[in-house]
C-alpha positions, 0 to 999 in steps of 0.5 A: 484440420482439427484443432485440438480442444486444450483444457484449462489447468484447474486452481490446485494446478496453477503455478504459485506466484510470490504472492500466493507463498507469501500469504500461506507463510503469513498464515503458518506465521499467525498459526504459530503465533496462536500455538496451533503449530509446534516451531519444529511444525511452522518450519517444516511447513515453512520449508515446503512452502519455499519449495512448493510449484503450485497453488494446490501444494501451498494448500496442503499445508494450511489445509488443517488451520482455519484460517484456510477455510475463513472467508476473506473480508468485503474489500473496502474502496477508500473514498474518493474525498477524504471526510470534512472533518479529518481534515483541517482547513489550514496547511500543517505544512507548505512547500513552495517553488518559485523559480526554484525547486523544493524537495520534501522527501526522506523520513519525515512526518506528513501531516493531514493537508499539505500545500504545494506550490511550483511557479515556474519551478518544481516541487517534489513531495515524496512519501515512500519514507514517511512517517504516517501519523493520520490515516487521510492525507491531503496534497493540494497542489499547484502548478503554474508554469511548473511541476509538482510530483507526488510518490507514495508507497504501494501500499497506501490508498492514492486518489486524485481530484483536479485538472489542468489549463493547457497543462496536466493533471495525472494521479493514479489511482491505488487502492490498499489492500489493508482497510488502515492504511493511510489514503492520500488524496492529491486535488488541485490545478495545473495551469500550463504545468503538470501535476503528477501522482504515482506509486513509488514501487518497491517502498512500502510504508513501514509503520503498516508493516511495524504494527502487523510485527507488533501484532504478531509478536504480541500473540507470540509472546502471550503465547510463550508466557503461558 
């Protein structure tokens, strides 16, 4: 029996996903804020975007901005240890479980080295609410006989450095898309324990995405007072 050769579909006919529509929004978005798009124009395209099944249709509506045709930057990993001297020697903060639980969570201002300690108990640390004030961040963690659960926005840098004595040790590692945002580093040690480092999907830091409004409005408004 012969088997028919399928071809693959080229670029411009691939589905669009969320993401592609998003990123051709956010470029009509910075095209208006510049004054290369009338609002009656930004809508139009902004309409045709929502409605638009494949790559190839997104790209007729920014085929005339050159934000199109610019070269993406060199994608930057973030290090694997935050710099010596970003991060100070003593806690800004401690967290501590000693047969009990302990909760930071909510929206709070998180420091550059936070302490946590579960001896016997359970420390949760969350930071999908937080405030950033420093871009590195670290979490020293220990746990005896305990746990201790880190959560992070997606869209912050995670790494992890440490291990575990008959116990757990497990951060993922996540890696920004924007080179600014925050990195949060958790080392430490799990001695019959575990220690846990994960994205907390759906929550995003808000003070990333304040600062990309901020920019955007600011070129409107310098824009409109012309």
């Amino acid at each position: 029996m012969d088997l028919q050769k399928q071809t693959a579909p080229a670029a411009t006919e691939l589905r669009a996903s969320d993401a592609d529509r998003d990123r051709v929004a956010d470029i009509l978005r910075d095209a208006l804020a510049e004054g290369r798009l009338t609002a009656d124009e930004h809508a139009e395209r902004v309409e045709g975007v929502l409605a638009a099944k494949t790559v190839g249709e997104l790209d007729v509506f920014i085929r005339d901005l050159p934000a199109a045709h610019e070269r993406p930057a060199p994608y930057l990993r973030a290090p694997s240890r935050p710099a010596p001297v970003a991060i100070p020697a003593d806690p800004d903060e401690s967290v501590v479980a000693v047969f009990s639980g302990a909760v930071r969570k909510g929206r709070w201002r998180a420091g550059r080295r936070i302490h946590a300690y579960a001896l016997f108990g359970s420390v949760e640390i969350d930071l999908s609410e937080a405030l950033f004030e420093y871009q590195q961040v670290v979490i020293r963690a220990i746990a005896v006989f305990g746990n201790v659960e880190v959560r992070v926005p997606e869209n912050v840098s995670l790494r992890g450095t440490g291990g575990g004595v008959l116990g757990n040790f497990e951060v993922d590692t996540l890696d920004a898309e924007d080179p600014e945002a925050p990195v949060v580093h958790v080392d430490g040690w799990a001695v019959l324990g575990n220690i846990e480092g994960r994205p907390k999907r759906g929550k995003l830091v808000a003070d990333i995405l304040d600062r990309v409004q901020r920019k955007a409005d600011k070129s409107l408004r310098k824009h409109l007072d012309r």
